[in-house]
N, C-alpha and C positions, 0 to 999 in steps of 0.2 A: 595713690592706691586705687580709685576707684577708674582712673584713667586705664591701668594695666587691667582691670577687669573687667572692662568694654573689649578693651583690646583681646583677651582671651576672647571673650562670646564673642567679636565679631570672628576671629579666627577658628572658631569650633563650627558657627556659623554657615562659614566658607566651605569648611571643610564638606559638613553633612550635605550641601547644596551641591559639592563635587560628586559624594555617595551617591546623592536621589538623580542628578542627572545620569549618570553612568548605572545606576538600576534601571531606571527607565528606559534607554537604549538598548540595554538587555533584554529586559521584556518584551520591547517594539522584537526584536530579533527572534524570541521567541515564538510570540504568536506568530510571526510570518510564516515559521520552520513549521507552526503547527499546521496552521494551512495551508502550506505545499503539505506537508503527511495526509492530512485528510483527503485533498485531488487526487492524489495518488492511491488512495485509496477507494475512492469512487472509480478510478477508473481500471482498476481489476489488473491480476497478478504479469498478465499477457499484453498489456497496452503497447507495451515499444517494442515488443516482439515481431520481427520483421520475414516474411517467408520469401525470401530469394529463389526458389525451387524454380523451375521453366517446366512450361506444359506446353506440351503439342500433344497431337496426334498419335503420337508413337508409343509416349503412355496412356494415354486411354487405352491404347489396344492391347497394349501388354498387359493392362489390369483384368481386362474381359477374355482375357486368355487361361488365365487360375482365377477361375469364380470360388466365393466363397464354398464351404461345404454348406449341403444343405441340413436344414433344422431337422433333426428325429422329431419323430412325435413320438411322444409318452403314453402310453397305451394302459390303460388301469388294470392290471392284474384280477384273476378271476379272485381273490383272496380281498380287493378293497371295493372291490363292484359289490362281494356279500357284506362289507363290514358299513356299508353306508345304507 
């Protein structure tokens, strides 16, 4: 009797020591997942964003061909020139 009830605790034993190693490897896996999350998040929404585009010459000059429009000024009305 007391034989089969070793034998059970060492095999619950076993058991739980299969659960804690495989929790543990879990968790090693999660923090990892968490620190790659966080590098990635330091390094902003645009990091692997790649701009293939080709410059020359040729747009430069097309962009300084349509210059932007120019800024209005805002000119204060005779009405907030008295109200100030």
């Amino acid at each position: 009797m007391a034989e089969s009830f070793l034998k059970e605790q060492i095999e619950r034993i076993r058991r739980m020591t299969e659960r804690m190693t495989a929790l543990e490897s879990h968790a090693a896996e999660l923090s990892d997942a968490m620190a790659h999350d966080r590098a990635a998040l330091r390094q902003g929404p645009l990091h692997q964003v790649r701009d293939y585009r080709l410059y020359s010459e040729s747009t430069s000059l097309e962009s300084n061909a349509f210059p932007s429009p120019r800024r209005t000024e805002v000119r204060d009305s005779p009405r907030r020139r008295r109200r100030r």
